[in-house]
C-alpha positions as CSV (number, residue, x, y, z in Angstrom):
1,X,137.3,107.0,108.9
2,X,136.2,111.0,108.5
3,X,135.5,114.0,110.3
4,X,132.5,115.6,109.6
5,X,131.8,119.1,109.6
6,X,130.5,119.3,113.1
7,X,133.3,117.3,114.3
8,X,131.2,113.7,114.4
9,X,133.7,110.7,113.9
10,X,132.2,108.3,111.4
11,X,133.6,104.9,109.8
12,X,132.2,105.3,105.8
13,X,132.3,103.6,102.1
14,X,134.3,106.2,99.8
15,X,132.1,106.1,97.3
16,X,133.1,108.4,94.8
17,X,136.2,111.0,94.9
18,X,135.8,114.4,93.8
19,X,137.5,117.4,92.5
20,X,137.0,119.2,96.5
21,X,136.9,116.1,98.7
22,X,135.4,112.6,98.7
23,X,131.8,111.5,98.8
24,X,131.1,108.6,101.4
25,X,128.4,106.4,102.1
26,X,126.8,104.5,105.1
27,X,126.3,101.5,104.8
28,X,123.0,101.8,106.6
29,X,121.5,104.6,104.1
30,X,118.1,104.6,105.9
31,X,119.2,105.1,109.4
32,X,122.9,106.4,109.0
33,X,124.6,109.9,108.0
34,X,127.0,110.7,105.0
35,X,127.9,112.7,102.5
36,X,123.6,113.3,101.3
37,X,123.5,114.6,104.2
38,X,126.8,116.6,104.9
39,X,128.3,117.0,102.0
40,X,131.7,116.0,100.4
41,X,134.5,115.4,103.0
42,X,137.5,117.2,102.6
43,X,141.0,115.2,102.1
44,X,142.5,116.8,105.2
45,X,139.0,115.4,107.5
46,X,139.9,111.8,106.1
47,X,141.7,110.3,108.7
48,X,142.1,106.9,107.8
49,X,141.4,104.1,105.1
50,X,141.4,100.3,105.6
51,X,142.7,98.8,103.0
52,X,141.7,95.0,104.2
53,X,139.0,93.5,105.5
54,X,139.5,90.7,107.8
55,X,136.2,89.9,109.4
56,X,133.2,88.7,108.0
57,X,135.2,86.8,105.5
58,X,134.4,88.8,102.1
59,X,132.6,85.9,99.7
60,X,134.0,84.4,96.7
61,X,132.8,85.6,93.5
């Protein structure tokens, strides 16, 4: 979970971390905004991380 710059509140994929921030990704990349369209998100506007995911049920590889 970020802020972006103009204060939106968005649940994202951290896709990639770099050297000024992190770059996130919707999951949706035809309707929703991220970082191709902001830019990269600083640490201090990353507000959370969920570090499980309980529901769907990921699938077995």
């Amino acid at each position: 979970m970020a802020h972006f710059p103009d204060g939106t509140l968005a649940v994202k994929r951290a896709a990639e971390r770099r050297t000024t921030g992190w770059w996130l990704l919707s999951d949706a990349p035809d309707v929703g905004v991220d970082s191709r369209h902001r830019g990269v998100i600083a640490d201090v506007d990353v507000i959370a991380v969920a570090l499980v995911r309980i529901w769907p049920r990921p699938r077995r590889l």
